[in-house]
DRENLUMDREN-882997 format. One line per 3 residues: number of its first residue (from 1); their letters; for each residue y, x, z of C-alpha. Coordinates in Angstrom, 1 decimal, always signed. Layout:
BEGIN
NUM	a	Y/X/Z  ...
REM end
This chain:
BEGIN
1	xxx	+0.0/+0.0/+0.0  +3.5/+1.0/-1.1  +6.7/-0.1/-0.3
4	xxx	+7.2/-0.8/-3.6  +4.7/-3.6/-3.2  +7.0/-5.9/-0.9
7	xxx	+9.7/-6.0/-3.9  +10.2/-9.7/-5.4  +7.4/-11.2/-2.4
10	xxx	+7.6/-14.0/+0.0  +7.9/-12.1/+3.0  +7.5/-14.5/+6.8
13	xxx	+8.2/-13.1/+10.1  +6.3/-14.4/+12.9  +7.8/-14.3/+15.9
16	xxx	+11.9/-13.8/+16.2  +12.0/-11.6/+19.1  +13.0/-7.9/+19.5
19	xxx	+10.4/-6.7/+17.2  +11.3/-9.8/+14.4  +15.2/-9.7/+14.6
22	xxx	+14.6/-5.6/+14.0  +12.4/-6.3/+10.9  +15.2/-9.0/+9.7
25	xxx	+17.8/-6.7/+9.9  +16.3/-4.1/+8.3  +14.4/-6.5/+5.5
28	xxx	+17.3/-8.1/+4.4  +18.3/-4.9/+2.5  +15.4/-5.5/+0.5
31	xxx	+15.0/-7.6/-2.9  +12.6/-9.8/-1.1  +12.3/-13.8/+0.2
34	xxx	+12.8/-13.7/+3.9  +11.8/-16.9/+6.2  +10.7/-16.3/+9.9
37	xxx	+8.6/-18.6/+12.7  +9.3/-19.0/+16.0  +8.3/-21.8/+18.7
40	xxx	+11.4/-21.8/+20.0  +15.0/-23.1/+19.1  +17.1/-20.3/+18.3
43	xxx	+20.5/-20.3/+19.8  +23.8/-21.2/+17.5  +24.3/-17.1/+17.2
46	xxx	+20.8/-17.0/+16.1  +20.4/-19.9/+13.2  +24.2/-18.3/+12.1
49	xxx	+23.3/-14.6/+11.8  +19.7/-15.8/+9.0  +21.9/-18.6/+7.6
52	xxx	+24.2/-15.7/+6.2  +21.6/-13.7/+4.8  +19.7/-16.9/+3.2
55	xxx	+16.8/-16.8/+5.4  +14.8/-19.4/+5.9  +13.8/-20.5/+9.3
58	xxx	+10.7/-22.8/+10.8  +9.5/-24.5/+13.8  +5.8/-23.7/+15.0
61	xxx	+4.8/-26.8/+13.8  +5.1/-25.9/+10.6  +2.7/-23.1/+11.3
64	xxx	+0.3/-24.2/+8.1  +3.0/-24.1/+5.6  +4.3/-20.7/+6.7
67	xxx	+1.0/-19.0/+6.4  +0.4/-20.9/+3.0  +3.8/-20.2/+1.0
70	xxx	+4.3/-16.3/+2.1  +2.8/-13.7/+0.1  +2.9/-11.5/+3.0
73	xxx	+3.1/-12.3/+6.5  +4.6/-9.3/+9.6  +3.3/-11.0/+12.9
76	xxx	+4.7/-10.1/+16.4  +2.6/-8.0/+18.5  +2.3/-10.8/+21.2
79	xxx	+0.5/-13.1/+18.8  -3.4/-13.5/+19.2  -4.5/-13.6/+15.1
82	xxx	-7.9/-14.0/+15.5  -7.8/-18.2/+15.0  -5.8/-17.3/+11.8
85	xxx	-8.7/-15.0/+10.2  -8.7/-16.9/+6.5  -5.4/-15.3/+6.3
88	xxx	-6.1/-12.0/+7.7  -5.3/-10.6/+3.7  -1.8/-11.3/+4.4
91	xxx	-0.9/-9.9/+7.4  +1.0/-6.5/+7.7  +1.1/-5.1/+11.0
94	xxx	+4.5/-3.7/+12.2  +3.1/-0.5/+12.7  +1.6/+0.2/+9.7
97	xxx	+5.7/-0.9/+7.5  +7.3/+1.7/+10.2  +4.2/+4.2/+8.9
100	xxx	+5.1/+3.5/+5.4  +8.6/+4.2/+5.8  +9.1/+6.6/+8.5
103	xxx	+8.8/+10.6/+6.8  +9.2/+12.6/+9.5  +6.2/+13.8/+12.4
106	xxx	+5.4/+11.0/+15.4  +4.2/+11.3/+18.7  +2.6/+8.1/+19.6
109	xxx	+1.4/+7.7/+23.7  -1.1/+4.5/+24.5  -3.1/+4.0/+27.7
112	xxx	-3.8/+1.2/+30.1  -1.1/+2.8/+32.8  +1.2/+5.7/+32.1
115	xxx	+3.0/+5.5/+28.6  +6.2/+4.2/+29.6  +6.6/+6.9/+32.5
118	xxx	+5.6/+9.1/+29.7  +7.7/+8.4/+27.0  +10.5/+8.1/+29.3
121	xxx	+9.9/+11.2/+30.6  +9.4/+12.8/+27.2  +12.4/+11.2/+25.9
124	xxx	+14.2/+13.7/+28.1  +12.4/+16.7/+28.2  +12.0/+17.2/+24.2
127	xxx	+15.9/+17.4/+23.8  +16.2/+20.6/+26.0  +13.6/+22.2/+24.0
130	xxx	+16.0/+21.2/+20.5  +13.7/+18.5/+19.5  +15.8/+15.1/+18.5
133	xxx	+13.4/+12.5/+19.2  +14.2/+8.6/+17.9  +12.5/+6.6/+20.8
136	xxx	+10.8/+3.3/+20.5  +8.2/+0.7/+20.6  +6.7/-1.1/+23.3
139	xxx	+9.6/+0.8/+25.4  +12.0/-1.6/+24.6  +13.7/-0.3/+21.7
142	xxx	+11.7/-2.0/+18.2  +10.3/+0.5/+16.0  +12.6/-0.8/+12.9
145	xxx	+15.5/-0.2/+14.6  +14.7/+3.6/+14.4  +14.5/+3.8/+10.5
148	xxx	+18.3/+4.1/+10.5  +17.8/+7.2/+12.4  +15.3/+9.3/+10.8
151	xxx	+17.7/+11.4/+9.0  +19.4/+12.8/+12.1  +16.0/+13.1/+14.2
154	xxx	+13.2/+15.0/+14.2  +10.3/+13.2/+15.4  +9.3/+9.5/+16.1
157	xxx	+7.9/+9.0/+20.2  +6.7/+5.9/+19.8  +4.8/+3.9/+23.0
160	xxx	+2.2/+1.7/+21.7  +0.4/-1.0/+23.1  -2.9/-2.7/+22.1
163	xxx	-1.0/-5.3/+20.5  +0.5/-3.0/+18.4  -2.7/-1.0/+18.0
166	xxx	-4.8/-3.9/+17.1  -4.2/-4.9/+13.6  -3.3/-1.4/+12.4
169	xxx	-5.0/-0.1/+8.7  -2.5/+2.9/+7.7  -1.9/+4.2/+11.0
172	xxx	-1.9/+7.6/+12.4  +0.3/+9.9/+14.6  +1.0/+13.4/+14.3
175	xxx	-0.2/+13.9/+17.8  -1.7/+10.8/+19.3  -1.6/+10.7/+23.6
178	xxx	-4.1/+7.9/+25.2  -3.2/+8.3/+28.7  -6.2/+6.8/+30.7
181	xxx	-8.2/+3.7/+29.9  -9.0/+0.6/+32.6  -9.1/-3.0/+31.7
184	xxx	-6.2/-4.7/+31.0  -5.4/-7.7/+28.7  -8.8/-9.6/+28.9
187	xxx	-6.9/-12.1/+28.3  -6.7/-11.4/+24.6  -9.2/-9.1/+24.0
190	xxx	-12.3/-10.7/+25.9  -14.3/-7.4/+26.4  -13.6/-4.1/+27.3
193	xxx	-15.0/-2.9/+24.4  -12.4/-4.9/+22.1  -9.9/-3.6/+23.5
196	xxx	-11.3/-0.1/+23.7  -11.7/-0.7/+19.8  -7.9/-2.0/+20.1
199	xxx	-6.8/+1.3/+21.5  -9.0/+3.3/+19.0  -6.7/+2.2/+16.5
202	xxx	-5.0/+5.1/+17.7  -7.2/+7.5/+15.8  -9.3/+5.1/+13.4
205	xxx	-7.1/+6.5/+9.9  -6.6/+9.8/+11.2  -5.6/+12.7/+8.9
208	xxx	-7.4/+15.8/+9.1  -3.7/+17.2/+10.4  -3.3/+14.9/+12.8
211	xxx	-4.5/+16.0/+17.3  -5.0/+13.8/+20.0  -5.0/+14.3/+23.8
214	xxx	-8.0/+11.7/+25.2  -9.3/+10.8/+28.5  -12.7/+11.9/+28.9
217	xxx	-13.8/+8.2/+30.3  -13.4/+7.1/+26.7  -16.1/+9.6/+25.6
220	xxx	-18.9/+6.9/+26.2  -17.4/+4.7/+24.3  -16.8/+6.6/+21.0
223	xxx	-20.3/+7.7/+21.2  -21.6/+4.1/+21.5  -19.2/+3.1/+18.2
226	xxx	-20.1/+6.4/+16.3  -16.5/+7.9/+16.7  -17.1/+10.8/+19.0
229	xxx	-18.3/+13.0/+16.0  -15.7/+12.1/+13.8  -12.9/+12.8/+16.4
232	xxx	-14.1/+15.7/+18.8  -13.1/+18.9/+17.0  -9.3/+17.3/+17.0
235	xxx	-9.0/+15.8/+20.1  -8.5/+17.5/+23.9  -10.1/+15.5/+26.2
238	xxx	-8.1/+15.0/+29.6  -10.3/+14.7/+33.5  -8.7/+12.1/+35.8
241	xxx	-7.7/+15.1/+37.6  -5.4/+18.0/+36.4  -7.4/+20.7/+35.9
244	xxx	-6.6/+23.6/+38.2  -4.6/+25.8/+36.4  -2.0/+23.6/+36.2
247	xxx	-1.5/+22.3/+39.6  +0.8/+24.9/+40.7  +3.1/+24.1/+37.9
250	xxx	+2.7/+20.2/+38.9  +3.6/+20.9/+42.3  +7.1/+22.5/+41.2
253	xxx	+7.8/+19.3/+39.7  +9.7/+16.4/+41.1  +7.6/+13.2/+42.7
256	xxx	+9.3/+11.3/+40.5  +5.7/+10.4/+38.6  +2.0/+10.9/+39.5
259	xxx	+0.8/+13.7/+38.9  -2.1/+13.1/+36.1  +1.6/+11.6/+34.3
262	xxx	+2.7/+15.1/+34.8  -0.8/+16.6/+33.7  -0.7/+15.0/+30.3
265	xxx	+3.0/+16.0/+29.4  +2.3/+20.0/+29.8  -0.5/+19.4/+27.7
268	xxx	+1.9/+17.8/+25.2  +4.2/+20.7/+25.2  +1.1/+23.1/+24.6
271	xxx	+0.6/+21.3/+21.5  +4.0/+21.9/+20.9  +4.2/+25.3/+21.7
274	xxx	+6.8/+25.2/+24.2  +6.5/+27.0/+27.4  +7.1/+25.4/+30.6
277	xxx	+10.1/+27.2/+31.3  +12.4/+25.6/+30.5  +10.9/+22.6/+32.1
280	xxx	+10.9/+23.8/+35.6  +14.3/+24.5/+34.8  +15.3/+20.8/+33.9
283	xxx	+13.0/+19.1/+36.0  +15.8/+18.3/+39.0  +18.1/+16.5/+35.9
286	xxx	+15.2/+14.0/+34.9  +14.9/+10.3/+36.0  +12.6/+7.6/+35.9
289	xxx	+13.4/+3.8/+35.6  +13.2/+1.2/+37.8  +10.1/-0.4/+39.2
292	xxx	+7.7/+2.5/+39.2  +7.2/+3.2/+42.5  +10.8/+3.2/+43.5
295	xxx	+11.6/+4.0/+46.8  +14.3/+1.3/+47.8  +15.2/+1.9/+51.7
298	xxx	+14.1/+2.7/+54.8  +14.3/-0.6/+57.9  +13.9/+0.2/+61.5
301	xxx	+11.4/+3.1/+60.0  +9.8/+1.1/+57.6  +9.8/+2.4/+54.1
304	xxx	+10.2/-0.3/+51.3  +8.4/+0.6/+47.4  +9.2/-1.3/+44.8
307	xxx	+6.0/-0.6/+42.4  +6.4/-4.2/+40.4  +5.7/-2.4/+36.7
310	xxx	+2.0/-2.0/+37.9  +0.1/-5.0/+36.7  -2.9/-3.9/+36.3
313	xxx	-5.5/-3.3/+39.7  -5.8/+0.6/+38.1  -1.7/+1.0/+38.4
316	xxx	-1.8/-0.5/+42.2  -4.7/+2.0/+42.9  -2.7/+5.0/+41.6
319	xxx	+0.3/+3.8/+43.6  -1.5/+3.6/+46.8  -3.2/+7.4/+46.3
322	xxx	+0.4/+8.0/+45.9  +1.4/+7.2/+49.1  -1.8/+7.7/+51.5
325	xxx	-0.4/+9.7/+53.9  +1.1/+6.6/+55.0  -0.3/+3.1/+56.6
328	xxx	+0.5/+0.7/+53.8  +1.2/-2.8/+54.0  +0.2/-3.9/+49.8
331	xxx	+1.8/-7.0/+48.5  -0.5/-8.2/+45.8  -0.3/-11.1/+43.4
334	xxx	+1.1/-12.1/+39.8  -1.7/-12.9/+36.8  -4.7/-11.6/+36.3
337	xxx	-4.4/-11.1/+32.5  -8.3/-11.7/+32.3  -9.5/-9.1/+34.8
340	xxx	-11.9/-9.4/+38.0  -9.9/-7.8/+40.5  -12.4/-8.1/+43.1
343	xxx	-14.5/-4.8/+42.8  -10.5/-3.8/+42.9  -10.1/-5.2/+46.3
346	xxx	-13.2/-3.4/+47.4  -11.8/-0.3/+46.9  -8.7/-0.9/+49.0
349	xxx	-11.2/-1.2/+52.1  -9.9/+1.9/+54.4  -6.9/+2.8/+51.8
352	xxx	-4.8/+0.4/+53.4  -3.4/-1.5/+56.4  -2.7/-5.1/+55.5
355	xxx	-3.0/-7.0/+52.3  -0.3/-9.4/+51.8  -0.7/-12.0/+48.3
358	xxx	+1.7/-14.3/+47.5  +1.8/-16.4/+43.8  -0.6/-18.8/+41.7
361	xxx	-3.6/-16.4/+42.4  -2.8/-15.6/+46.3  -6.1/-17.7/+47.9
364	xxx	-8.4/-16.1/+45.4  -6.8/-13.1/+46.4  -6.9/-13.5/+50.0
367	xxx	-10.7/-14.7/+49.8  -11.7/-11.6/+48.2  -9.9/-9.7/+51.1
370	xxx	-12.0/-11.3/+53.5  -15.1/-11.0/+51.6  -14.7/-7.1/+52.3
373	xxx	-12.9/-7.6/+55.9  -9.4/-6.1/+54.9  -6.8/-7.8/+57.1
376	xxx	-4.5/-10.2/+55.0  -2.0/-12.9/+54.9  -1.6/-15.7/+52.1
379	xxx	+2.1/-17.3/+50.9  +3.0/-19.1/+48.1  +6.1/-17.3/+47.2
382	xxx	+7.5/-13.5/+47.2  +10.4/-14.6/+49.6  +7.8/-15.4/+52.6
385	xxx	+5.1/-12.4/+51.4  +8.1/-10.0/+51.9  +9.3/-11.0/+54.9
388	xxx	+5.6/-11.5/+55.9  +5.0/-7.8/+55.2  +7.8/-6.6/+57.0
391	xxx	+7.4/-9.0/+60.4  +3.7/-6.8/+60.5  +5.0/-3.8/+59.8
394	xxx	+5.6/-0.3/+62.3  +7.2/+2.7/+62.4  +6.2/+5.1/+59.5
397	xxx	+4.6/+2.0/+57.7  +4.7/+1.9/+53.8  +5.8/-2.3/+52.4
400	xxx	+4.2/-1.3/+49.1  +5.1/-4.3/+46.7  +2.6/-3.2/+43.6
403	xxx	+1.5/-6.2/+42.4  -1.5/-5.6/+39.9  -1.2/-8.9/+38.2
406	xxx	+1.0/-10.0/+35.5  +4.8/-11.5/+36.4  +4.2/-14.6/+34.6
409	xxx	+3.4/-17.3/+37.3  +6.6/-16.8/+38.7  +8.8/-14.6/+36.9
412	xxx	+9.9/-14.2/+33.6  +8.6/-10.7/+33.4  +8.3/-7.3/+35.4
415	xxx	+11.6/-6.3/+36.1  +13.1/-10.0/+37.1  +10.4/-9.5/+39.4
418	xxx	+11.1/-6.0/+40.6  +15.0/-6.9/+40.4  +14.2/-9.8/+43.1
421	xxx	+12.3/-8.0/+45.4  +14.6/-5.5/+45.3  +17.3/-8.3/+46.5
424	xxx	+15.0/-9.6/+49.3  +14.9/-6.4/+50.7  +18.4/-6.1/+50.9
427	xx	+18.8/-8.8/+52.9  +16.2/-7.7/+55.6
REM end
């Protein structure tokens, strides 16, 4: 597939979100027929800014005609294709247009926990080394808004989710980073082996150019789908823990990130060449954003975390090893997204103090605490889990609000979530 093969086509966009709205603006430049789908009604701003460009726009009812009429169709991430297979022909994945067009070397970073931190981090460090990176992806920033900047920057870092992954055919990085792999998104992907074959995507269409830093719990996996062999002499497989020789450089660092975060971004800079110089000598400047394990304040001796990014039982595990030298009082709750967190619950036995759940999944949550006798309290809502925690808590305690669950029963997302914790703490 060529560029070249969109000119003169019926072209839909499904879904008008970040990742649509950066597609329109960039497709409009092209001698194409535009219309996009959305389920919602788009605000008077919205219907004003396609109405100028001659862009036609649908309801989700009118789901059958869209799919029908366009000649190709550029779904959002977010959207679950497999009950639209008769019209898997048409569909171009996001990823694989930004492939297409974008010339220059990419870094792309998956993993179940990690590749924000990551990329964040990365975004940073790679400057002081005189590498201009154009950041995007399932950071925030959609990956056609970057096209306008490949001319001043050198490289693509890119963080990718399964979504993005899934329906990929052209796809490959320069270097390729999975950061560790745990279930996450059931939800969408059923098994863990879909979504390990999700993830693969990574390095499915690789070039013979192309590297890869793996975790070594994946190995199992590629040798049960064939791919180890394929993939091995290209790929550096990562342990759960850094390996030895790099700890003293990891200890240098700042605590701003775990330290297997800090394991796999030396090994990036290896494959870069770079030294780690320069990075010890940086390291004070860098920052990481909010909700990942942010300390927030310290109450009568009792230290508050704000850890809501983790939504996933393996993020909530690496934030309590984090802080073990503490007693922790865990605040626990959101959505599932598909996964069993009871063995997860087993594993907190001993690791920490008091369990406190709050949300839509709080007395499933609570039952499996009892099940394996860790103390715990149920409440409907983060305002009484919070003040809950801290009416239990002592001196030296950890309130360690890590979720492991999706935002979604009551929050619009992570960081509203995070953002109003962060408020109730205040006003303890």
């Amino acid at each position: 597939m060529k560029p070249s093969d969109f000119k003169h086509k019926k072209i839909g966009i499904w879904g008008y979100g970040i990742t649509g709205k950066a597609l329109t603006r960039f497709l409009t430049e092209w001698p194409i027929s535009l219309s996009v789908l959305d389920r919602r009604e788009l605000s008077q701003e919205e219907s004003i800014s396609l109405q100028r460009h001659n862009i036609k726009f649908l309801f989700e009812n009118n789901l059958n005609d869209f799919l029908m009429h366009n000649e190709y169709i550029i779904p959002t991430p977010s959207i679950d294709l497999s009950l639209y297979t008769h019209y898997s022909a048409k569909f171009i994945s996001e990823l694989d247009l930004f492939f297409l067009l974008w010339r220059k070397p990419i870094i792309a970073v998956t993993g179940s926990v990690g590749k924000t931190s990551i990329v964040h981090l990365l975004s940073q460090i790679l400057p002081k080394y005189d590498i201009k990176c154009a950041v995007g992806g399932n950071i925030g920033t959609a990956m056609f808004d970057l096209i306008k900047e490949q001319h001043t920057r050198d490289i693509a870092l890119l963080e990718l989710s399964s979504f993005q992954l899934e329906h990929c055919h052209l796809f490959h990085p320069t270097l390729g980073i999975w950061t560790n792999f745990s279930e996450n998104h059931l939800d969408r992907h059923k098994t863990i082996e879909n979504y390990f074959l999700a993830k693969a995507k990574l390095f499915l269409h690789t070039s013979v150019r192309s590297r890869f830093i793996l975790p070594k719990n994946i190995i199992k996996f590629l040798k049960l789908f064939n791919m180890y062999d394929s993939i091995c002499t290209q790929t550096t497989f990562l342990s759960e823990k850094p390996a030895a020789i790099y700890c003293p450089i990891i200890q240098s660092l700042p605590k701003i990130t775990f330290e297997q975060n800090w394991y796999v971004i030396l090994k990036i800079l290896q494959f870069l060449n770079k030294d780690f110089q320069k990075l010890l000598s940086c390291a004070h400047q860098l920052s990481m954003p909010a909700h990942r394990l942010e300390y927030l304040a310290t109450i009568n001796n009792v230290l508050f975390y704000n850890d809501s990014k983790s939504t996933t039982p393996a993020a909530t595990l690496s934030a309590v090893n984090a802080l073990y030298q503490h007693p922790i009082i865990l605040i626990l709750g959101g959505v599932s997204k598909g996964i069993n967190r009871s063995f997860f619950i087993k594993q907190l036995k001993n690791r920490v103090k008091l369990i406190v759940c709050f949300g839509k999944e709080s007395q499933f949550l609570t039952d499996m605490t009892k099940k394996y006798e860790i103390p715990s309290y149920s409440y409907n809502t983060l305002d009484e889990a919070t003040v809950g925690a801290y009416s239990c808590a002592q001196a030296d305690d950890v309130v360690l609000f890590s979720p492991s669950g999706a935002s979604f029963d009551l929050f619009k997302d992570y960081i509203e979530r995070g953002d109003y914790f962060r408020k109730l703490v205040r006003l303890l």
